[in-house]
N, C-alpha and C positions, 0 to 999 in steps of 0.2 A: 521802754523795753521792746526789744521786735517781736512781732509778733509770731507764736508759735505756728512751725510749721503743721501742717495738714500730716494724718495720717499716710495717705498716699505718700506726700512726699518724702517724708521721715523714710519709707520705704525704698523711694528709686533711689535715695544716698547709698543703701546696701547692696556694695558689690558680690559680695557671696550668693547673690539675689541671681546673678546673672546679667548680660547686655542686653540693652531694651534695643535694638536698631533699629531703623528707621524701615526696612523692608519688613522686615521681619513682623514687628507691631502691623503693616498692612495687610499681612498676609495671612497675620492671625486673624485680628477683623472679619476678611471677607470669609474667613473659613466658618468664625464663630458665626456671622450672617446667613451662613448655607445649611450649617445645623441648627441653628432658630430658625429658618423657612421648614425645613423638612418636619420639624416638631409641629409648626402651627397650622400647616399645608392640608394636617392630616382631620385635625380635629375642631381649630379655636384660633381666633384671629388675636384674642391678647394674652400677652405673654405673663404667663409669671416668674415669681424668683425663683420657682424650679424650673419653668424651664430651660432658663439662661443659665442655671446650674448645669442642666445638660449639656447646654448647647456648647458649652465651655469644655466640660469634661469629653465631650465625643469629637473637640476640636484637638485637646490635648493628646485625647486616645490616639488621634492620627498619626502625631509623632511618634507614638511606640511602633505602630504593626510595620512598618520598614524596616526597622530596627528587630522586631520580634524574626517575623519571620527570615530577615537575613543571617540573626543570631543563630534559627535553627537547623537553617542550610550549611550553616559554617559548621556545625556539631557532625550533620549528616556528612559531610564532606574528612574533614577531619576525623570522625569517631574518636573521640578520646575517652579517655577509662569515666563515665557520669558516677555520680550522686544522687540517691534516694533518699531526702529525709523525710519518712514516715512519721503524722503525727497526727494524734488525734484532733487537735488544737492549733491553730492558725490566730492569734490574736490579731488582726492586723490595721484596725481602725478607720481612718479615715485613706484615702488612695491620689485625693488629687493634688493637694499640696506637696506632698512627697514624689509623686513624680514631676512636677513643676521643677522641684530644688534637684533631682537626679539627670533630668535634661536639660539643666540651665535654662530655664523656660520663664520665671516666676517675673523677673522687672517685665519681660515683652508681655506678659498677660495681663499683668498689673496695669502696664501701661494702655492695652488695648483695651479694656475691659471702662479706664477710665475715662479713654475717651469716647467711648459708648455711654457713657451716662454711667456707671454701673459701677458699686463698693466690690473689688474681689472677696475681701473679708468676708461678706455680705452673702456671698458664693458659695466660698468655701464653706461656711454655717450651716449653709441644707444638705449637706450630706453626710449617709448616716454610717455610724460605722458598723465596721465588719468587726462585730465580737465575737468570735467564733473560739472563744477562750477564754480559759478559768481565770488567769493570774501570771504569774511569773514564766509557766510552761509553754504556755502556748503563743507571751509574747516573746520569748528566746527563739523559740520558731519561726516570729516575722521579722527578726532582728537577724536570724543565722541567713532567710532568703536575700534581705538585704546585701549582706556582707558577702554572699557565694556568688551574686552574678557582679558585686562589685569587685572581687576577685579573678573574673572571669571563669567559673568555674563552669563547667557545664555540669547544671545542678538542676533537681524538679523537687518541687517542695507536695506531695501528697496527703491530702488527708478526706476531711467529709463537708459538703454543701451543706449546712445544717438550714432549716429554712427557718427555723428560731437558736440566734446566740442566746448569750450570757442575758438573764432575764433583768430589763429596767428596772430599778430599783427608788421606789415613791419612802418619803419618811410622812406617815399617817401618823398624826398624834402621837408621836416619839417613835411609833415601830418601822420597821423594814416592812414596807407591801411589794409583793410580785410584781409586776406584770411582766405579759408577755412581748419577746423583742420583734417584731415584724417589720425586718430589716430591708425585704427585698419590696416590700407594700409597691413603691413607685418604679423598681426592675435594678436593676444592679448596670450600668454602665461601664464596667471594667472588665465585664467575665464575657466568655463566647462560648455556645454551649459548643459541644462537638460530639453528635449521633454519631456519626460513624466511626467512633472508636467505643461506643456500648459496649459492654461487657457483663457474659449471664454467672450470677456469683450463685452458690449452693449451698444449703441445711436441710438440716435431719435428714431421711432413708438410712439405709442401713450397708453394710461392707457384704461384699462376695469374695470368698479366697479362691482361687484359681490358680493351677499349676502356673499359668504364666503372670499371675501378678495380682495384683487387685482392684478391685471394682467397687467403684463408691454409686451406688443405685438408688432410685425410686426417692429422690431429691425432690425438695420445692426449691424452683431458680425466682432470684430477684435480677434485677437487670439492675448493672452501674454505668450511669449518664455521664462522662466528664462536662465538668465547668471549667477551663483553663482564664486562667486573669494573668497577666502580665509582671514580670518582675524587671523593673529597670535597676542596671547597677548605675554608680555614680559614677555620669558624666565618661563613659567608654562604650556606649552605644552597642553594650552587651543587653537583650532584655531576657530573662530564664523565663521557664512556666510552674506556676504556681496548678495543679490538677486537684479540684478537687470532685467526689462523689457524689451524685446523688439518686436516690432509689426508686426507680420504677417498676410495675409492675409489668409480665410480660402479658402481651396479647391475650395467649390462651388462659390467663389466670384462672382458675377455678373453673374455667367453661367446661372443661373436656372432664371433670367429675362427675359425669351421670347426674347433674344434679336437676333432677325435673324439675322443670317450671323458677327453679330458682337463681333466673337470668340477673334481676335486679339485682338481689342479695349479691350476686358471684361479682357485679361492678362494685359493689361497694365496698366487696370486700378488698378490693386491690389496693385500700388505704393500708391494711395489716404489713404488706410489703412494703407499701411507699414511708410507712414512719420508721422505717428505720436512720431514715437521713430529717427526721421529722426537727428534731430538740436538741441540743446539747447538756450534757448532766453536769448541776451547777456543781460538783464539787470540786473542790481543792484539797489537796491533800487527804484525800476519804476515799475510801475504796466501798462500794455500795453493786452486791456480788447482783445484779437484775441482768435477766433474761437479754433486756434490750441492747443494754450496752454491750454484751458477747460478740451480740450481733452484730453494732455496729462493727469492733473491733476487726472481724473477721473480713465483716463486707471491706474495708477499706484495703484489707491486707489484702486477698481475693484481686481482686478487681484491679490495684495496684499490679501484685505480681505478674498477672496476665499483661499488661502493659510493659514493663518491665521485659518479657522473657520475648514478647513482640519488637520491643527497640532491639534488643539483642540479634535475635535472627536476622530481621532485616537489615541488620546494618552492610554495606557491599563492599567498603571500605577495602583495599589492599585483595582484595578476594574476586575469583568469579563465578563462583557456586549462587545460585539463587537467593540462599542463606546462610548463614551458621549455624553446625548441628551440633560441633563440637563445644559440649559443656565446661569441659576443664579449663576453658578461658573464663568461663561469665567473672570471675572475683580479680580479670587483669579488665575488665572492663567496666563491673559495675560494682559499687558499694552500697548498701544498704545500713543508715542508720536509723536505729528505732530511738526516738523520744520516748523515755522511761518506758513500762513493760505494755502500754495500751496495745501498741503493735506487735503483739510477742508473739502474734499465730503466725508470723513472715517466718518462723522457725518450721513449726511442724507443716506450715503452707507449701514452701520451699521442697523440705522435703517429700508431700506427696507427687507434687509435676514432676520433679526428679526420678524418683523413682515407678512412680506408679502410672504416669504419664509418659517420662520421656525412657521409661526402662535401665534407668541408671543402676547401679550394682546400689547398695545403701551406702559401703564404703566409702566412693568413690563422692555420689551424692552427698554424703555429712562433710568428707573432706573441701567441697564447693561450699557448701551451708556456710561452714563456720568460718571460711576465708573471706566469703560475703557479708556478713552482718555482723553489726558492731551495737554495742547497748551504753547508754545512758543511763544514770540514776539520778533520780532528781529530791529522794526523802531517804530520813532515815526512819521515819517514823511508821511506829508496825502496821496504825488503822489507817494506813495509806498501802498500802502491800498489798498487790494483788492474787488475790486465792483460792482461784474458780473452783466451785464442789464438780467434784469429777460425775456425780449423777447428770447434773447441767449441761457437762461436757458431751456424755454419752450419748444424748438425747439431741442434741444441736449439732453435731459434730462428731458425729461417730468415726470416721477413719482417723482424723486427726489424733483421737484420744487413744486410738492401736499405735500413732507414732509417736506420742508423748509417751508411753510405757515403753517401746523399744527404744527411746531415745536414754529413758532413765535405767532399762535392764545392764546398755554396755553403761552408761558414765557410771553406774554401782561397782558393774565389775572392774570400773579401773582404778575405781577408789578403793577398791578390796582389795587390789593388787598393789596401790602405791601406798596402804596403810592397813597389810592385814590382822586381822582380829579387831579392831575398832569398829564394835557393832554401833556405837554412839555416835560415831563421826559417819557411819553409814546413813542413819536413821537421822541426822541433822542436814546431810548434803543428796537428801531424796528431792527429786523433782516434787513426788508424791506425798504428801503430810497426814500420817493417817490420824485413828482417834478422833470421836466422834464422826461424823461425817468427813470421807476423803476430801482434798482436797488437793489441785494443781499451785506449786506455789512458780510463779509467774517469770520471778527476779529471777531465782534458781534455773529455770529455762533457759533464759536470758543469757545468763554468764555461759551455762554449758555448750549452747548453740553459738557463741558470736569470738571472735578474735581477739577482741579490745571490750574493756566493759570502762568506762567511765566518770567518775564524779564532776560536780561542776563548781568545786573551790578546792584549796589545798587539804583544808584542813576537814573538807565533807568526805575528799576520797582518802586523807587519811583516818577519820572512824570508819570509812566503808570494809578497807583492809585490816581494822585491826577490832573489829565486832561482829558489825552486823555480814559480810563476807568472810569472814576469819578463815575460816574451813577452805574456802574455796581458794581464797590468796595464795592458803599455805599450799596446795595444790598445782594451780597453776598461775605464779606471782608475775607470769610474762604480760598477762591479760589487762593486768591492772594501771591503769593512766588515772593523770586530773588533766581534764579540761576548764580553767577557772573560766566561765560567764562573761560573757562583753555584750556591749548596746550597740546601736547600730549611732554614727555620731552625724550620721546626714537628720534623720527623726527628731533623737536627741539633744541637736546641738542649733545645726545651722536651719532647720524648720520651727522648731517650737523658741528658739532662742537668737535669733538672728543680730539683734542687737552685739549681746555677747559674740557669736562668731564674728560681730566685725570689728569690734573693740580688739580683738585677738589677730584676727586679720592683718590687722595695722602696725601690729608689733613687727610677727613671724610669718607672712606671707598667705597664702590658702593651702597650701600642699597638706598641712596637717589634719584636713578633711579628711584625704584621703590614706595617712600616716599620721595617726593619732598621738604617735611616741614624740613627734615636733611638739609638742605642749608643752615637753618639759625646758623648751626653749624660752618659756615664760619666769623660769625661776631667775635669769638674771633683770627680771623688772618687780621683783617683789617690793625694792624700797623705792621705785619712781613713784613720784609723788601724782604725776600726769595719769599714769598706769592706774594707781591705785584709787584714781577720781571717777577715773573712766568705768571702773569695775563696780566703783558705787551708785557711780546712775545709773548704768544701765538696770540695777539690782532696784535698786527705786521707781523706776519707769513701769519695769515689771511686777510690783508690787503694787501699782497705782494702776497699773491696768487687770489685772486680777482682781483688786477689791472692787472696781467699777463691774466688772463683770458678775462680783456676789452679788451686789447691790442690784444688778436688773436683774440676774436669772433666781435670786432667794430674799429678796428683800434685807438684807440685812449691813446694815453699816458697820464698816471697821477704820480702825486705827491705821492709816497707812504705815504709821511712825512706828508701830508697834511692832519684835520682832515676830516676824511670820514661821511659828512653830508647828512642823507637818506630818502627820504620821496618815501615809495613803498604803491601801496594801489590802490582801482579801480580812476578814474578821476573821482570827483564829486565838484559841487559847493559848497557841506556842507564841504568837508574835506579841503577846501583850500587851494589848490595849489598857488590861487593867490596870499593867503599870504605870501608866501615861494617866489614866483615869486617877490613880493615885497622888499623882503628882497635883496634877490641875487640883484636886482640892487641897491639899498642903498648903500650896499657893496662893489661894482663895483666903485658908485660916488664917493665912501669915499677915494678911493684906487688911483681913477684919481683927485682928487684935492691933496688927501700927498702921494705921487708914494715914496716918501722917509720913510714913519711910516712903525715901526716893525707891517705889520700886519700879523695876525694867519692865514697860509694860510689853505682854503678850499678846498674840490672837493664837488661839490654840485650835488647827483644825484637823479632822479625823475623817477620814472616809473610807471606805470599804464594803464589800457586800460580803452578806454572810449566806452560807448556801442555806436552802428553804428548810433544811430537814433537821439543820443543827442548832439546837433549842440557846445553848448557852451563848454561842453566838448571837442570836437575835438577842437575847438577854441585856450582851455588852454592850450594842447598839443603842435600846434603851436608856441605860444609865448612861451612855453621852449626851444625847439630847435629853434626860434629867439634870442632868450636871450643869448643862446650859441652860436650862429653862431656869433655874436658880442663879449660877454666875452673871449670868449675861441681863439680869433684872433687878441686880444689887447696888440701889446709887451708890453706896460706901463706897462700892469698887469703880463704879465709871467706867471709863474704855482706859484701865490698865490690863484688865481680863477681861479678854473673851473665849468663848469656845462655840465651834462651829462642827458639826457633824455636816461634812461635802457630800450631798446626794447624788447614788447612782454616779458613784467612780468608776470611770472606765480610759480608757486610751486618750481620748480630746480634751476630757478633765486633767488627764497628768500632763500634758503639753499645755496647757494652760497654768497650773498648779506649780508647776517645780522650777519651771522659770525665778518666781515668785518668790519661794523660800527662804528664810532663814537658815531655818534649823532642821536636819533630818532626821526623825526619830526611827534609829534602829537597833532593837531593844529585846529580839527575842533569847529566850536562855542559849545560855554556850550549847554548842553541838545539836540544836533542831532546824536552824535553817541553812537549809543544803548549802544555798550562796546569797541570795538576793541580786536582784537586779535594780530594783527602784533607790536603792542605796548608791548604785553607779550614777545615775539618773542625777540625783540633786547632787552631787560630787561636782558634775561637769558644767551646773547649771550655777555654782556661785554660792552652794550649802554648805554648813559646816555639820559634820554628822557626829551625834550623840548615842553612843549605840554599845556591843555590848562585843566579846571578841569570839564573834561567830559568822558563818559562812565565808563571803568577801570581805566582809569589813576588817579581819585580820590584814587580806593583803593590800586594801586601802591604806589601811594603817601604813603597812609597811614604805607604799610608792610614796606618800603623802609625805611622812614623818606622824610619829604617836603623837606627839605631841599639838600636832594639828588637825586632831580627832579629840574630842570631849570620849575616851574609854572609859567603862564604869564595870564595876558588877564582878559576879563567879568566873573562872575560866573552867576550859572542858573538866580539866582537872578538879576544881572543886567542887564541880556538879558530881562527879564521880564518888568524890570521897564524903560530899554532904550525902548519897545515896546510900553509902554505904551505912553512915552515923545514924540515919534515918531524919529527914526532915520534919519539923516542927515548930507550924506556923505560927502556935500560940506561942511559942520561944521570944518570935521577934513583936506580936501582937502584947505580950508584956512589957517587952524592953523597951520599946520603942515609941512614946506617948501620941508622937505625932500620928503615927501609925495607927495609933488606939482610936482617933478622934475621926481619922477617915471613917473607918471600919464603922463604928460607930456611928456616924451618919448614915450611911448606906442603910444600915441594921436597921436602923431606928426611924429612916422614913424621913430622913430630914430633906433628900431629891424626891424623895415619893410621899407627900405631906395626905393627899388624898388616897392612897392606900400604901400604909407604912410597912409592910413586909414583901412589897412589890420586889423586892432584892436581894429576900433571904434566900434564896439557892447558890447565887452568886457567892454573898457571904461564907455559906455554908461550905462550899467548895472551896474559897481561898483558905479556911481556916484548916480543913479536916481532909482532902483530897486534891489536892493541885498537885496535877504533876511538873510543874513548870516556874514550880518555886519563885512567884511573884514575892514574898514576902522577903525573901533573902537577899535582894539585889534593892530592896527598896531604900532603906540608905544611904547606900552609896551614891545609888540615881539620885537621890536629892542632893547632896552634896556635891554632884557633878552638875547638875542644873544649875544649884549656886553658882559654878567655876560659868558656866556659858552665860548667867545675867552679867557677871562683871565685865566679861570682857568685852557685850555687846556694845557695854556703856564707851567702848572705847574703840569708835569705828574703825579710826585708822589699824590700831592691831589684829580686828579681826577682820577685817578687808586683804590682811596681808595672810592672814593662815587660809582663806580663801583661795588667795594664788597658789598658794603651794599646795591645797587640794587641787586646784584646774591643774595647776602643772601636774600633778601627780596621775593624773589621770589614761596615761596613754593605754596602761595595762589592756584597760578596761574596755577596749571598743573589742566589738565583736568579729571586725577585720581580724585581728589577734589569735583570737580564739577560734576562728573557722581557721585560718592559715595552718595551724596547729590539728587539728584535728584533718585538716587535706594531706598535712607531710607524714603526720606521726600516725593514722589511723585509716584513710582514705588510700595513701599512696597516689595522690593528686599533686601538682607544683602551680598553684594560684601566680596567676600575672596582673600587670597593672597595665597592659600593654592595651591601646584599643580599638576595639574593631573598626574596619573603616565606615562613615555615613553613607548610607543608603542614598539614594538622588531621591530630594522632595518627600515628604508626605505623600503616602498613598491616597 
């Protein structure tokens, strides 16, 4: 047999990779040589693997800033109508392989790197990522940056320089440990600070009414720093700016307070300003009402808009005035969309400059407002709903909270007027939520202040119009769109899966990179036999290199052979782990009562972080790695079962991970997850998805055929009418024996042998308080499980419903759903046209 080839080379076969040419490879070289001198010139004459990591990425960075700053002169030149997407959250992980694959760059680095002695892999490995995000939110935001300068849009993605993401995640003797993420520790190679667009943001002092206007006084200012990083689109030598914040303290901080003697203390205190940009708050889906995070909010919104109304002015375009003064353009020039309500002070922000600044009438000002700004929603769930106490507000924010009550005095009276005498419909469509402590409710804002309000699947924006916005729909029904979710498919596809895009490659050409709808060009290969071999190795390779990778970073051996069953995603009670958790021991029983049945073996892995403050989630973490400390030590069972809880899931774990899988577990009850992303994710990567008919996975379904989805469980509709009937777990916990014998274990300490009630709140919960009706859908899910062990048994079948997932897939890129939101919400017309190259690397 010949012998196999070399990683490397396996590599320079993939044309999607890019042309290695021969100049090119020398020129990268001598450039990577210039930044290895300048690195070691400074301090150390031998090199390490970071610093060739550098030397690499700052050889790479070159080829962007031609490209950057040509990009922005074409903007300035041009002026065309920009994009604001405001977002708390920037997930965006690792930066340099991804611009490798966007400027066709990745065989010519490979190649140079290799003939320096040097693994790129090896490279790419020391850099850390940028989590600057919770989960699904914050990576849709580096997925939308992708897709908007791959668009050509002229688009700036804003948010916060956090100088700790998303906290590392250790499993200590079965539990979730903290720590802290200190990401920037060795300096960030991708950002360029930029001082001279500082910007002084304001809180607390108190309002001044004035015949001519008003006056927001005797302020503390923080100063916002921009960090601008680079966004290449694919392969059109567009790069956009990603902007984000971060918090300093001003000069005079505390000095000028009479504070005798109290010099030291006044430096030290300048940290009180500086943490605002200090942490990001690990929750998902939880709304947790703290002082800081207001702050943050505000500061981004602040500091933004000044930037924002700065591009504006300045622009000279078609004009010869100095500036632009006149306002009743900004909404034919700029959009602002908020990322769910985090950014929802861009509402009452807006309106202070407007009027209180640039002296606009309020009219005239609200009419700019809301032709500006457009809102997303991303939950339907109530303890995710933002709903600042308005004492909070008054104290932090005191003007703003005079224009949230005038904003709510006219939207009352027009609701009084298009439904008079409904005092009930008044008192449900208050900005203001009184009882007990007032409160601002955030959404309500949202909608009333912005053009377009949003969902991010069909069937999320259809409960948004028909429950939880009901009032407002019926109001004003023009506002209401779905945006359904897409992924970026350069990340997704041809980075973390490169294999696969060249298997596909070879069929239907490369254009479907950048036209995702070409995939479905794939369904006249569903019965080639050549096709369908191709789809299985590469699914094999990637599965062989993923358990290689458990095996050095967690010590643990698995089954390659085994089907690779995957549920990654943050820990939350709606997405249900305990169903999945349910299952693995069902399976476990099934396998210790016939030790002798051909059963389909599994590796069953789970990974997720649970935010630090939410007990039941840590809980569920636990009982994974119980589950497995038990299965995974059972000879009866051998490596037919395993189960693996994947530590500290983040962005370079799911590009490693989902290449990999088999099977996608997406399992939350009908109508709580908005849409899902990581569902798109193993779709396109060769999964078949198990899952339930909620957020995306409905219109999965639909592209794919049902039939080539494992569908199981309630739909919206039955969760409705089981609410109504009232749910009753001991119902199914009698019926159901299988069911009795899990529960029962758990209960009884059979995972928790040295403290046997390590599990009763869990228990307790599934039995007498779940709102998420784990027990109702548990049958079925078993019996669907069943339907996916037979078929695995029969490669070639499910190798084919495979294809008709990939083919199915086109919906789902994020190109899509920006396109869609530029024509329909934006008033943008995205091109694929592209800019010309810059001469040389600067």
């Amino acid at each position: 047999m010949s012998k196999p080839l070399s990683d490397h080379d396996r590599r320079k076969q993939i044309s999607v990779r890019g042309l290695a040419g021969i100049e090119n490879v020398a020129e990268l070289k001598q450039n990577f040589n210039r930044h290895l001198h300048f690195t070691l010139v400074k301090d150390r004459n031998v090199a390490t693997r970071r610093d060739y990591y550098f030397a690499l990425a700052h050889t790479v960075r070159d080829h962007l800033i031609g490209r950057w700053i040509r990009t922005q002169q074409h903007y300035y030149e041009k002026d065309p109508k920009r994009v604001y997407y405001i977002s708390l959250e920037f997930y965006m992980g690792r930066t340099l392989q991804n611009t490798m694959v966007n400027l066709a760059l990745e065989n010519a680095c490979d190649e140079a790197m290799y003939q320096l002695g040097l693994d790129m892999e090896e490279l790419e490995d020391m850099e850390e990522d940028a989590g600057l995000g919770n989960g699904g939110l914050g990576r849709l935001a580096a997925c939308f940056l992708d897709s908007m300068a791959s668009l050509g849009l002229a688009a700036y993605g804003y948010g916060i320089r956090y100088e700790f993401g998303i906290f590392n995640q250790k499993i200590v003797n079965g539990w979730q440990v903290e720590e802290a993420d200190d990401w920037l520790r060795y300096g960030n190679p991708w950002e360029k600070a930029r001082p001279e667009y500082m910007r002084p943001v304001h809180f607390y002092g108190r309002t001044e009414h004035h015949p001519d206007g008003v006056k927001w006084v005797d302020t503390q200012v923080v100063l916002a720093l921009p960090y601008d990083t680079p966004v290449p689109g694919y392969r059109n030598n567009v790069v956009n700016t990603m902007r984000l914040w971060s918090a300093k303290a001003p000069c005079e901080f505390n000095l000028k307070d009479f504070n005798v003697g109290g010099y030291i203390q006044a430096v030290l205190d300048r940290n009180l300003a500086e943490n605002i940009s200090r942490v990001l708050y690990p929750n998902d889906n939880f709304f947790e009402g703290k002082e800081l995070r207001l702050k943050q909010e505000y500061f981004v919104v602040s500091a933004t808009l000044q930037d924002i109304i700065r591009r504006f002015k300045v622009s000279k375009f078609g004009s010869r005035e100095i500036a632009r003064t006149d306002f009743s353009k900004l909404p034919d020039k700029v959009a602002i969309q908020l990322n769910d309500t985090h950014p929802a002070m861009a509402i009452p922000e807006l309106m202070r400059v407007l009027v209180d600044e640039e002296k606009l009438s309020w009219e005239k000002a609200w009419d700019i407002c809301v032709r500006t700004c457009a809102y997303t929603n991303h939950t339907v769930l109530p303890e995710a709903l933002e709903r600042w106490p308005v004492d909070l507000f008054a104290h932090l924010l005191p003007r703003h909270l005079e224009i949230v009550f005038e904003i709510n005095r006219r939207h009352l009276e027009n609701v009084a007027a298009k439904f008079p005498g409904d005092n009930d419909r008044l008192r449900r469509m208050s900005l203001i939520e009184e009882g007990g402590q007032k409160r601002i409710n955030m959404a309500h804002l949202c909608i009333v202040g912005s053009h377009a309000v949003n969902g991010v699947a069909q069937i999320h924006s259809d409960i948004l119009k028909a429950t939880v916005f009901k009032d407002f729909y019926e109001m004003e029904p023009h506002k209401f769109q779905n945006k359904t979710n897409g992924i970026t498919p350069r990340r997704w596809l041809v980075m973390c899966n490169p294999g696969l895009a060249e298997v596909i490659a070879e069929r239907i050409g490369e254009d479907f990179i950048r036209d995702l709808d070409q995939l479905k060009g794939l369904r006249k290969y569903v019965n080639d036999e050549a096709f369908i071999r191709d789809v299985a190795k590469v699914k094999q390779e990637n599965k062989l290199k993923f358990a290689m990778h458990l095996e050095q970073h967690y010590k643990v051996k698995i089954n390659p052979n085994s089907m690779f069953d995957i549920q990654v995603k943050r820990i939350h009670e709606y997405k249900r782990q305990l169903l999945n958790c349910l299952h693995i021991i069902t399976y476990y029983n099934r396998i210790k009562k016939e030790p002798n049945k051909q059963w389909t073996p599994r590796t069953i892995m789970i990974g997720g972080k649970a935010a630090p403050g939410y007990h039941t989630a840590k809980m569920i973490i636990r009982l994974i790695t119980a589950i497995g400390e038990v299965v995974n030590n059972d000879p009866v069972v051998g490596d037919r079962l395993k189960v693996i809880f994947l530590e500290n899931y983040r962005v370079t774990l799911a590009e490693k991970g989902i290449p990999a899988a088999d099977l996608s577990e997406q399992i939350s009850t009908a109508g709580t997850e908005a849409s899902g992303t990581g569902n798109m994710k193993f779709m396109l990567n060769g999964a078949l998805t198990i899952g339930t008919m909620d957020g995306a996975n409905v219109e999965m379904a639909e592209e794919a055929g049902e039939d080539n989805l494992f569908i199981f469980g309630m739909r919206v509709d039955d969760v409705d009418e089981l609410d109504k009937r009232g749910y009753h777990a001991e119902e199914y916990y009698n019926r159901l024996p299988e069911l009795k014998q899990a529960i029962d274990q758990i209960a009884g300490g059979f995972f928790s042998p040295k403290q046997p009630d390590l599990f009763k709140e869990i228990v307790n919960m599934l039995m007498h308080h779940d709102r998420f009706k784990v027990f109702a859908d548990y049958e079925d899910y078993i019996k669907c499980q069943e339907k996916v062990n037979a078929l695995y048994k029969n490669p070639k079948e499910w190798t084919k419903k495979v294809i008709f997932n990939i083919a199915g897939c086109g919906k789902f890129s994020s190109d899509r759903t920006i396109a869609q939101y530029a024509r329909e919400i934006w008033g943008m017309e995205p091109t694929l046209e592209k800019l010309p190259i810059p001469q040389q690397p600067e």
